[in-house]
ChimeraX commands (.cxc) that place a marker at each C-alpha (Angstrom):
marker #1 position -0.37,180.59,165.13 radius 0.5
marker #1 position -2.94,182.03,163.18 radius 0.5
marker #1 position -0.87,185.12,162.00 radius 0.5
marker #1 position 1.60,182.61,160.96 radius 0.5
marker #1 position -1.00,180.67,158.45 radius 0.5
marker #1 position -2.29,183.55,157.24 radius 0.5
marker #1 position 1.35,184.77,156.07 radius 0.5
marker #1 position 1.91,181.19,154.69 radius 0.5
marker #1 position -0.77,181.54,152.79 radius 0.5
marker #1 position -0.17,185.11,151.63 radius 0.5
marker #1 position -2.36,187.18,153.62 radius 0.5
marker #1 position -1.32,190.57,155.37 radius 0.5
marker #1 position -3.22,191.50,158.45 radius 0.5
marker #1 position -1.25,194.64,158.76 radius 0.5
marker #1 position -2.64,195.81,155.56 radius 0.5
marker #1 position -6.36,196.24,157.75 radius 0.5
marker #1 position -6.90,199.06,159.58 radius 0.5
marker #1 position -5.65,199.52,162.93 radius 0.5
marker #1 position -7.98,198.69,165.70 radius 0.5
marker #1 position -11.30,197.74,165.99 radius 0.5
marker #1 position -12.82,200.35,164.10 radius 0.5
marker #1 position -14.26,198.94,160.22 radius 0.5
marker #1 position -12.68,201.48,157.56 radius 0.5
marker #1 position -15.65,203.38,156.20 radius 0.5
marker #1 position -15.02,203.80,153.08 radius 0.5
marker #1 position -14.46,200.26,152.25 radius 0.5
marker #1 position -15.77,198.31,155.12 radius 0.5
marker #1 position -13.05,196.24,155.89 radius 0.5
marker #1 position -13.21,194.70,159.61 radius 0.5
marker #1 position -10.47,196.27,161.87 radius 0.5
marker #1 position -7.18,194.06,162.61 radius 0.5
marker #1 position -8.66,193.11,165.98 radius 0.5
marker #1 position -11.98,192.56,164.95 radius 0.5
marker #1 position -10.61,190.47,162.10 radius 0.5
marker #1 position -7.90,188.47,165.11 radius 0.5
marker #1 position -11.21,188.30,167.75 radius 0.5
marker #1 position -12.97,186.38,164.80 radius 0.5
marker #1 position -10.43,184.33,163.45 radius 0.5
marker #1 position -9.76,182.91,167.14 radius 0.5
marker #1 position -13.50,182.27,168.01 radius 0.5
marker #1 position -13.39,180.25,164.23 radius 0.5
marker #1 position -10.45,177.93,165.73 radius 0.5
marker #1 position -12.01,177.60,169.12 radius 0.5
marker #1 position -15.44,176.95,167.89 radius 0.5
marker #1 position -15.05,174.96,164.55 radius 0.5
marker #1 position -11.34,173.69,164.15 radius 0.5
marker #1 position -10.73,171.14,167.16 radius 0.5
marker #1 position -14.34,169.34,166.65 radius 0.5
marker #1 position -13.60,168.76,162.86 radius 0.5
marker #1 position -10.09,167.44,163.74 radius 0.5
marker #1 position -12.09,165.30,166.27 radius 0.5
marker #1 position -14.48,163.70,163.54 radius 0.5
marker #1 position -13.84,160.25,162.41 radius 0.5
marker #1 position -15.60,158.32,159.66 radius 0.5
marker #1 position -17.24,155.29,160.49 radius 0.5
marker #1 position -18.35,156.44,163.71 radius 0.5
marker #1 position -22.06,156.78,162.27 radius 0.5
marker #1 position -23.54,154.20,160.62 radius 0.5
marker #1 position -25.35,156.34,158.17 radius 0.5
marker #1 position -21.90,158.37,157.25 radius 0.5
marker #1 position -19.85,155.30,156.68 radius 0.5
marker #1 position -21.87,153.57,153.27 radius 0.5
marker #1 position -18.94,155.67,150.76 radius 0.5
marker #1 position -15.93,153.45,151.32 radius 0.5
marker #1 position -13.62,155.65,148.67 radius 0.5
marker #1 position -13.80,159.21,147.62 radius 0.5
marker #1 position -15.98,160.54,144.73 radius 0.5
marker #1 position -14.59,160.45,141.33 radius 0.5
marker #1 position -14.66,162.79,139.02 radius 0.5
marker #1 position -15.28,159.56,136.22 radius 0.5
marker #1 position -16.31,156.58,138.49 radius 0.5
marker #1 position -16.04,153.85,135.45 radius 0.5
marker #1 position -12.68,154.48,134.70 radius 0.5
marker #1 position -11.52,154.00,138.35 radius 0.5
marker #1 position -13.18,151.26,138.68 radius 0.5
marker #1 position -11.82,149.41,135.80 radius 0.5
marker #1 position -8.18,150.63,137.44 radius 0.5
marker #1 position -8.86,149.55,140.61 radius 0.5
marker #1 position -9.97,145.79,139.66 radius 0.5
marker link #1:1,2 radius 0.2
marker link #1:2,3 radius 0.2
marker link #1:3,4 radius 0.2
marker link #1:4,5 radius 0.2
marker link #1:5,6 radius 0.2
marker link #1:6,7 radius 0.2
marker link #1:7,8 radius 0.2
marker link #1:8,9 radius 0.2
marker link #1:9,10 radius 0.2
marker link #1:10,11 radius 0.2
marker link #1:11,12 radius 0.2
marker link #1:12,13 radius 0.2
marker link #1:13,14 radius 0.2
marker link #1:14,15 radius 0.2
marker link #1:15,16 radius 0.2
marker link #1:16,17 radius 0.2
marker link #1:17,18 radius 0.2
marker link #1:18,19 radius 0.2
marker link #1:19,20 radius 0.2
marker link #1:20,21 radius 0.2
marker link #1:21,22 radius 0.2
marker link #1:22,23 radius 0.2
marker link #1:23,24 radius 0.2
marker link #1:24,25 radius 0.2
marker link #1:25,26 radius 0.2
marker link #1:26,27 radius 0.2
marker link #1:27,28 radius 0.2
marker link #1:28,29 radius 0.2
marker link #1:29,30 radius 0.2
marker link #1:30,31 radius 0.2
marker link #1:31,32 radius 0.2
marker link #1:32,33 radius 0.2
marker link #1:33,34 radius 0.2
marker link #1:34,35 radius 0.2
marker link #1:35,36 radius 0.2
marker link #1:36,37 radius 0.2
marker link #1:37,38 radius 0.2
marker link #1:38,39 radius 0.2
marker link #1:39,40 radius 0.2
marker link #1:40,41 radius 0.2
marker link #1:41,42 radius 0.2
marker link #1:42,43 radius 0.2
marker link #1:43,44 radius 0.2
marker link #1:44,45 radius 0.2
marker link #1:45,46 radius 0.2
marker link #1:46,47 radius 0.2
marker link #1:47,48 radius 0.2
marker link #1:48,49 radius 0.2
marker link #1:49,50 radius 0.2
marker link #1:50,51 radius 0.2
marker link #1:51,52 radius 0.2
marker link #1:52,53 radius 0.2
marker link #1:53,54 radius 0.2
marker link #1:54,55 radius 0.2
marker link #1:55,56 radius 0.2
marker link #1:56,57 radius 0.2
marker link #1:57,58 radius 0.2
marker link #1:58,59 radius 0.2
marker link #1:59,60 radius 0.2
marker link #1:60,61 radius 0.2
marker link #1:61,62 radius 0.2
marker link #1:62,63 radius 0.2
marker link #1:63,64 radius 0.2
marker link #1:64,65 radius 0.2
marker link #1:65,66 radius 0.2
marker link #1:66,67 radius 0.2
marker link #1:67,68 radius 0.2
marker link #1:68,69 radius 0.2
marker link #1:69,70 radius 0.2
marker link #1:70,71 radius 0.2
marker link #1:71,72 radius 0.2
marker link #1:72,73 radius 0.2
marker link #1:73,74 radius 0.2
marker link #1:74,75 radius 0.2
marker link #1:75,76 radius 0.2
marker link #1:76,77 radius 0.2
marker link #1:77,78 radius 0.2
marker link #1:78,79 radius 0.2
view
């Protein structure tokens, strides 16, 4: 799954260097480094902030609509 977003989105694992080992002369993380970190990011961070709902704390839930970039106008548009 996560090779398959990354080439959705343009980016080329294969293009790190093989293994583990960071390439010394520009520091880039190895593939498997870069794969053992990208999987600890979905396990860690992903599922709880697909888990969050709004509303569920009263102190989160005071903005009913989005911020806008110029609050007047959409206001007048949305009477």
């Amino acid at each position: 799954m996560i090779r398959a977003r990354l080439a959705l989105l343009g980016i080329d694992l294969d293009q790190l260097p093989p293994g583990s080992a960071a390439d010394p002369e520009t520091g880039a993380p190895g593939r498997d480094t870069a794969l053992a970190s990208l999987r600890s990011f979905m396990r860690t961070t992903v599922l709880p902030l697909a888990g969050y709902r709004f509303g569920q704390d009263p102190r989160l839930a005071q903005q009913v609509a989005p911020p806008a970039l110029y609050p007047s106008i959409m206001t007048a548009w949305n009477r």
